[in-house]
C-alpha positions in Angstrom: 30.9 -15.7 -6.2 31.5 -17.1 -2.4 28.6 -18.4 -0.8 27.0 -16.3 1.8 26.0 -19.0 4.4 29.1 -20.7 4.3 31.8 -18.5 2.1 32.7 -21.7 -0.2 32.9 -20.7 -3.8 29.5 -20.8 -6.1 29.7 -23.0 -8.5 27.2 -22.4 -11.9 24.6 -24.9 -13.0 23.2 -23.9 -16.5 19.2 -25.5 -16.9 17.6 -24.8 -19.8 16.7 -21.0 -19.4 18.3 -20.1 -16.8 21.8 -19.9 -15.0 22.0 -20.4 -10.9 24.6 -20.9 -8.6 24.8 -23.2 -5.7 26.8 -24.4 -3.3 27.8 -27.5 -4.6 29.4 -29.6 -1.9 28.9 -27.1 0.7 26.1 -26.1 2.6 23.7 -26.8 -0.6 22.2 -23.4 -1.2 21.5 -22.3 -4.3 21.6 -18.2 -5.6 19.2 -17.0 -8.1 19.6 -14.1 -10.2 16.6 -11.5 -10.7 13.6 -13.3 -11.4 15.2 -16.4 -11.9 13.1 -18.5 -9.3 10.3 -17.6 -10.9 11.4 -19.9 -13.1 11.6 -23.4 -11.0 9.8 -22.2 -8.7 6.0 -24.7 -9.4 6.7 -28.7 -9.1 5.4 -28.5 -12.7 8.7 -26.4 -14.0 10.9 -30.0 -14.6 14.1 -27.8 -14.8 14.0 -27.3 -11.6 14.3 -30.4 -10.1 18.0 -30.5 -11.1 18.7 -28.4 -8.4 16.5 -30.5 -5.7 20.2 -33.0 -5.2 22.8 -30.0 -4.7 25.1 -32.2 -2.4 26.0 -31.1 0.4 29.1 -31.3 3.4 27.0 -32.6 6.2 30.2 -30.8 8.1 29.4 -27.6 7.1 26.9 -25.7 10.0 25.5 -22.6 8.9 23.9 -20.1 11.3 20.2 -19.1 9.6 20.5 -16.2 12.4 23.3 -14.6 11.1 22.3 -11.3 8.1 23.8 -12.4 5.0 25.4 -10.5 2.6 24.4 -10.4 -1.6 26.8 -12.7 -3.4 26.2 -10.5 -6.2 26.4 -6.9 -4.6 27.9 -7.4 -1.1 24.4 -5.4 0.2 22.8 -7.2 3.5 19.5 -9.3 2.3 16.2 -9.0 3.3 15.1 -12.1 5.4 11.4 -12.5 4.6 8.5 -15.6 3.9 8.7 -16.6 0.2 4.4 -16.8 0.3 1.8 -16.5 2.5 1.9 -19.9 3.6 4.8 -18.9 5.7 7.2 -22.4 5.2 9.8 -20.9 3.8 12.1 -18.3 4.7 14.3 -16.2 2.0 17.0 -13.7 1.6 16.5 -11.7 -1.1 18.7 -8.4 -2.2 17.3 -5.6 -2.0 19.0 -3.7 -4.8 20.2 -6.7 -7.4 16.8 -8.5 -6.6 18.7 -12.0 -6.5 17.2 -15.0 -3.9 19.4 -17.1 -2.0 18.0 -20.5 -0.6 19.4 -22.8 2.0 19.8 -26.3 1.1 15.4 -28.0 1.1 14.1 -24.4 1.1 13.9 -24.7 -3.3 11.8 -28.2 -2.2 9.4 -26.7 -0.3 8.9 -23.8 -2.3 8.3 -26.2 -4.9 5.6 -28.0 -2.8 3.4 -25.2 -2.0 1.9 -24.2 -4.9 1.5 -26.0 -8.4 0.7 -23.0 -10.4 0.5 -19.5 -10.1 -3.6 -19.6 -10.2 -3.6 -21.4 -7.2 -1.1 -18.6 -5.8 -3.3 -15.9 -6.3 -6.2 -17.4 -4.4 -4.1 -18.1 -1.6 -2.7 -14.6 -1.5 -6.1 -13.1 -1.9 -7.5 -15.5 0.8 -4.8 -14.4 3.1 -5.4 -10.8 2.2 -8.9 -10.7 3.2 -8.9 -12.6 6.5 -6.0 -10.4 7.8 -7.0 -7.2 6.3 -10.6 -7.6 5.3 -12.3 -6.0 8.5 -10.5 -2.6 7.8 -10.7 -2.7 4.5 -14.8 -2.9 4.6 -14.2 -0.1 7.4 -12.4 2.1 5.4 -14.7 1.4 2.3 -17.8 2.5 4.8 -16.0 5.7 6.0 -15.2 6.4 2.4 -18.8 6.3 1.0 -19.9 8.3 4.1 -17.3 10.9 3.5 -18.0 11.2 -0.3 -22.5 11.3 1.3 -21.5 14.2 3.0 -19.6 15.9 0.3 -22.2 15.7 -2.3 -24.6 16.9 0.5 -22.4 19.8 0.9 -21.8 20.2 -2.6 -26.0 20.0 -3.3 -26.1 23.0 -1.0 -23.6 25.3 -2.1 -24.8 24.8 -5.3 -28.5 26.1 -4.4 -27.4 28.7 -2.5 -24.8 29.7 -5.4 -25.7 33.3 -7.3 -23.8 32.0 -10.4 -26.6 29.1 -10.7 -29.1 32.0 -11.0 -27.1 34.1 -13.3 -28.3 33.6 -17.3 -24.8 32.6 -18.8 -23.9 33.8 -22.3 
């Protein structure tokens, strides 16, 4: 596989459960397979920390502008945040699911969160301060709406001839 920030080969690091290939003395970025960063992706996961020395050519310049294309597939990544806390930028494919990281990004990520617990809350707090307001608004017009229908239902129901009609 040729490395898409700086199309040097990939070479393959094997961990313990998992297979990634970086960009061993290139630009230092490291490809993960589908749902392999899961993996290394807490300070706790010790695995990981192979992969926080990839060296690196400090002649090689990348350009973090430029779209990059799957190692993998050849389809353009998505750039996107890794988490809420919005340190880290990824590309990730959108058909193979694969991540690549530029050389520090797997550090960071690392530093962010020390288990997926803490995660969740952080998501969840992020969740509710920038979609909170309309949520509750939307819950409010939703119990209004369903007031009105059982209202309407209520009097279609009296005014109904089968609800006076003896049933067999």
């Amino acid at each position: 596989m040729q490395c898409p920030a700086c199309s040097r080969a990939l070479t393959e690091v094997k961990l313990q459960s998992l297979t990634v290939n970086a960009c061993s003395g290139g630009c230092g970025g490291l490809w993960f397979d589908h749902f392999g960063l899961l993996k290394v992706e807490y300070s706790d996961a010790k695995e990981g920390e192979t992969l926080l020395n990839i060296q690196t050519d400090p002649d090689v310049k990348i350009d973090s502008k430029r779209k990059r294309s799957c190692p993998k597939c050849n389809m353009i990544m998505m750039h996107h945040f890794f988490s809420v806390k919005k340190q880290v930028t990824v590309d990730e494919c959108p058909k193979c699911a694969g991540f690549w990281l530029d050389a520090g990004e797997l550090a960071t990520i690392r530093s962010e969160f020390h288990s997926e617990t803490e995660r969740q809350v952080a998501t969840d707090k992020y969740f509710n301060q920038t979609f909170g307001a309309q949520q509750k608004a939307l819950l409010e017009k939703d119990k209004a709406e369903f007031e009105r229908f059982r209202k309407i239902r209520n009097v279609l129901g009296v005014i109904s001839p089968s609800n006076y009609i003896r049933k067999f």
